[in-house]
MARTORFI-952283 format. One record per residue (C-alpha): residue number from 1; residue in three letters; z, y, x. Coordinates in steps of 0.001 Angstrom, whole numbers, plus 500000, padded with zeros to 6 digits. Layout:
N
 papa mivex      z      y      x
  NUM   ALA      Z      Y      X
...
This chain:
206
 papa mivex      z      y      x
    1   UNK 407117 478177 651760
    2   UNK 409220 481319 653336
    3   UNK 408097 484715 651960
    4   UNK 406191 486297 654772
    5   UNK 406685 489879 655186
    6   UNK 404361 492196 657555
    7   UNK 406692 492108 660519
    8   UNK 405860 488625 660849
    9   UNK 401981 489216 661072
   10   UNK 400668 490072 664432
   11   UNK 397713 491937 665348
   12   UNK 395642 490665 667745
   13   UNK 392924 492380 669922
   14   UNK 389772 490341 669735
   15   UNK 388211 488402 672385
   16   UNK 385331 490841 672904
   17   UNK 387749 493968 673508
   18   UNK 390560 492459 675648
   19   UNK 387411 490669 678172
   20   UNK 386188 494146 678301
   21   UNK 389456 496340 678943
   22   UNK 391918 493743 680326
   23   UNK 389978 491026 682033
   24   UNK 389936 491461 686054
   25   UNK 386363 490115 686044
   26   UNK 385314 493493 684301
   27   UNK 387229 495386 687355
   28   UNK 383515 496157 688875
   29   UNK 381965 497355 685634
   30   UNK 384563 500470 685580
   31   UNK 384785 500616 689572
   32   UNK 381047 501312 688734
   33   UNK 382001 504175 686072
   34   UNK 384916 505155 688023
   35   UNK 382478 506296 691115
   36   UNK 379714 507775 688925
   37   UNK 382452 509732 687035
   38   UNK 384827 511161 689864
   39   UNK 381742 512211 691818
   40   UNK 380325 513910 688983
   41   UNK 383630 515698 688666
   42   UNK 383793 516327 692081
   43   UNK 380718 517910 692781
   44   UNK 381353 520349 690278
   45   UNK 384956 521210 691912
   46   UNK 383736 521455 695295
   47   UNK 380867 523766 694534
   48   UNK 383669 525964 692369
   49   UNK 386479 525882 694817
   50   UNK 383930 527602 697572
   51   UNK 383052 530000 695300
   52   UNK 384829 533248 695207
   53   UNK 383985 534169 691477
   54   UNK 386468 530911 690466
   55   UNK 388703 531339 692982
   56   UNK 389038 535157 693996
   57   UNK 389642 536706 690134
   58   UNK 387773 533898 688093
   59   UNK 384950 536903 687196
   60   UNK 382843 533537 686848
   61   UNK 385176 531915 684194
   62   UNK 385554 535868 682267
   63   UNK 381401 535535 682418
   64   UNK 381221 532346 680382
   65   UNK 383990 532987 678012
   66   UNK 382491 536495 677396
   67   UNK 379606 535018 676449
   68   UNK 380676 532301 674571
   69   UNK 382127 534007 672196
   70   UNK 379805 536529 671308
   71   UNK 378168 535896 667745
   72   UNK 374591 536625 667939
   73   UNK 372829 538520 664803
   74   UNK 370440 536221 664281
   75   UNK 371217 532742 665156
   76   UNK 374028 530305 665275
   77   UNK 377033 531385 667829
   78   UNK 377665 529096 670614
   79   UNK 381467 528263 669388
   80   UNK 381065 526512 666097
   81   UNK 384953 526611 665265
   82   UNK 386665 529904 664695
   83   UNK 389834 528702 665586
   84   UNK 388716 528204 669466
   85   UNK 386929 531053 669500
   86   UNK 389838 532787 668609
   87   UNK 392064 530350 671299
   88   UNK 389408 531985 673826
   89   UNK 389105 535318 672954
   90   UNK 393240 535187 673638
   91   UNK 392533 534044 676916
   92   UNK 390127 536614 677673
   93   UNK 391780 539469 676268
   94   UNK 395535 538035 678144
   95   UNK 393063 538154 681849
   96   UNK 393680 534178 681783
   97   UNK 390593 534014 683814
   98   UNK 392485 535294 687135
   99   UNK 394425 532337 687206
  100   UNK 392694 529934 684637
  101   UNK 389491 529609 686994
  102   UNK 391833 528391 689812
  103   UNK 393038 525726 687778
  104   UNK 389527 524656 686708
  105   UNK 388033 524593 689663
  106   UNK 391324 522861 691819
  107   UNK 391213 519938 689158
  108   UNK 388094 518831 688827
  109   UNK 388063 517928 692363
  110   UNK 391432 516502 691765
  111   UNK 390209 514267 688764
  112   UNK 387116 513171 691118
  113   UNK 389420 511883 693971
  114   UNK 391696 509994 691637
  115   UNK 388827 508519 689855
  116   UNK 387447 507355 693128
  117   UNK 390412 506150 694343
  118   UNK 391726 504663 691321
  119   UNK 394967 506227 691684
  120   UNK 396443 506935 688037
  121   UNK 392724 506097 686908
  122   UNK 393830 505830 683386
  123   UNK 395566 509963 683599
  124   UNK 392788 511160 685492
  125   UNK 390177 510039 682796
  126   UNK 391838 511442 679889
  127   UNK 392306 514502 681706
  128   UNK 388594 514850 682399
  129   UNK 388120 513430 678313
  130   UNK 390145 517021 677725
  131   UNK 387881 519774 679631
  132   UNK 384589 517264 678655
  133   UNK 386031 517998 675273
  134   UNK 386444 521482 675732
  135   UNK 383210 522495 676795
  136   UNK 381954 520611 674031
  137   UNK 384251 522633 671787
  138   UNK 382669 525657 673601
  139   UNK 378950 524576 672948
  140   UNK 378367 523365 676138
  141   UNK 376515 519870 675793
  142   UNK 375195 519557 679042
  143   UNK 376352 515809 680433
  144   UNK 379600 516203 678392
  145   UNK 379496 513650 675628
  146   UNK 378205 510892 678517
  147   UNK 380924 511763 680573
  148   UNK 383200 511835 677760
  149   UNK 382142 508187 676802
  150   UNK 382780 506683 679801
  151   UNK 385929 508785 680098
  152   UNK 387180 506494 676873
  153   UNK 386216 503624 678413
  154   UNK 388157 504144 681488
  155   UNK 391408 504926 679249
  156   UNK 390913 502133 677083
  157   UNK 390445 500085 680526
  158   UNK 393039 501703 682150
  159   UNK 394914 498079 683272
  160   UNK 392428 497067 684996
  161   UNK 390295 500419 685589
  162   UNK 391837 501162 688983
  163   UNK 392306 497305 689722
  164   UNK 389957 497517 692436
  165   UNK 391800 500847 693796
  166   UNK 394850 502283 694518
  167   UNK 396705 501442 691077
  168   UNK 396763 497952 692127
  169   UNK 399578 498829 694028
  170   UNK 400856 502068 692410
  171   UNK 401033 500795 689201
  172   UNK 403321 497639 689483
  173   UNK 405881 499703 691445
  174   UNK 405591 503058 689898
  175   UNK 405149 501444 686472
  176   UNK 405011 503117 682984
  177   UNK 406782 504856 680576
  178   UNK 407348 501655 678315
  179   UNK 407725 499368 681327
  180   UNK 409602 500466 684695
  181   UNK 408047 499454 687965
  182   UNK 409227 497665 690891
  183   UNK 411167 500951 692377
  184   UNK 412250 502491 689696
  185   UNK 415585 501294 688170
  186   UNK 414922 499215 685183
  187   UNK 416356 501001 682080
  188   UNK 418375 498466 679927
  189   UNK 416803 497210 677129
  190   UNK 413280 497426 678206
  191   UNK 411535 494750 679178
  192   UNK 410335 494061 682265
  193   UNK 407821 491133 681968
  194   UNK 404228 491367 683250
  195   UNK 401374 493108 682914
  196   UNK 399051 492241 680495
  197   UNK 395909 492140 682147
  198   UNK 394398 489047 682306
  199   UNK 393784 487316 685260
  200   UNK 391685 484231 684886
  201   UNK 391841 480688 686699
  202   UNK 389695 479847 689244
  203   UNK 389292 476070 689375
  204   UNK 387220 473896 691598
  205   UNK 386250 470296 692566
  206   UNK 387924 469122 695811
């Protein structure tokens, strides 16, 4: 028998994982998420991008950093790491807020719409996943690490995440980094086969 070296062994994702993040028929489970999550995010933009302390001088963003990295007497601080406390306390001291609150408060309600469109479902996620994480860092729990969770799912589903969306037909011509789309040249030496999402048979009795 042949020696057999690791280049010939092939990983495979088990059933379990690729029904749940590349199977069509899951395509209403995160249609499901994707609604819950985009509205959540954009009912917290909406509310920030009509309010002047985000958007006129972002005194509301300089509020919560201020206090977010104060370190109590007694007690435990609210940022746990150092590190970020010291990543905010540059912000703060720098006046980040003027222009940092903007940014905040513009893409949340970006992040909602693309969730709820499914338009680049799988980029719009992990962005929300970053500012969930964020707030986390800076001791805000709130609905964070739920919001983070299904964040992950919708990246690890992001094939078929927007299926039932607007990636269905931005996807396949915009395509990916590893695999050009219908209107982009194709680059040589990358392939161009399908898609692996899985698309399963319908049969039926005539």
């Amino acid at each position: 028998m042949a020696n057999r070296t690791r280049h010939d062994y092939e990983l495979k994702d088990p059933k379990i994982a690729t029904f749940l993040f590349s199977d069509t028929r899951m395509a209403i489970v995160w249609l499901i998420a994707r609604f819950y999550l985009g509205w959540q995010w954009l009912d917290a933009g909406r509310h920030k991008v009509t309010d002047d302390g985000w958007m006129d001088g972002g005194t509301a963003l300089r509020g919560f950093w201020e206090r977010i990295v104060a370190v109590p007497e007694e007690g435990r601080p609210a940022i746990t790491y150092g590190w970020y406390r010291d990543f905010i306390q540059f912000m703060l001291d720098n006046a980040w807020y003027t222009w940092f609150a903007k940014v905040v408060a513009v893409g949340e309600v970006l992040i909602g719409l693309a969730l709820i469109l499914g338009l680049f479902t799988g980029i719009a996620a992990f962005l929300g996943a970053t500012l969930n994480f964020n707030f986390m860092l800076a001791g805000t729990a709130s609905t964070n690490p739920v919001l983070f969770l299904i964040a992950l799912g919708l990246i690890l589903a992001w094939k078929i995440a927007g299926y039932i969306g607007l990636d269905a037909f931005i996807l396949p011509r915009v395509g990916t980094p590893w695999q050009p789309g219908f209107v982009w040249p194709h680059r040589r030496g990358v392939s161009t086969a399908g898609s692996s999402i899985n698309h399963p048979k319908v049969t039926g009795t005539k």
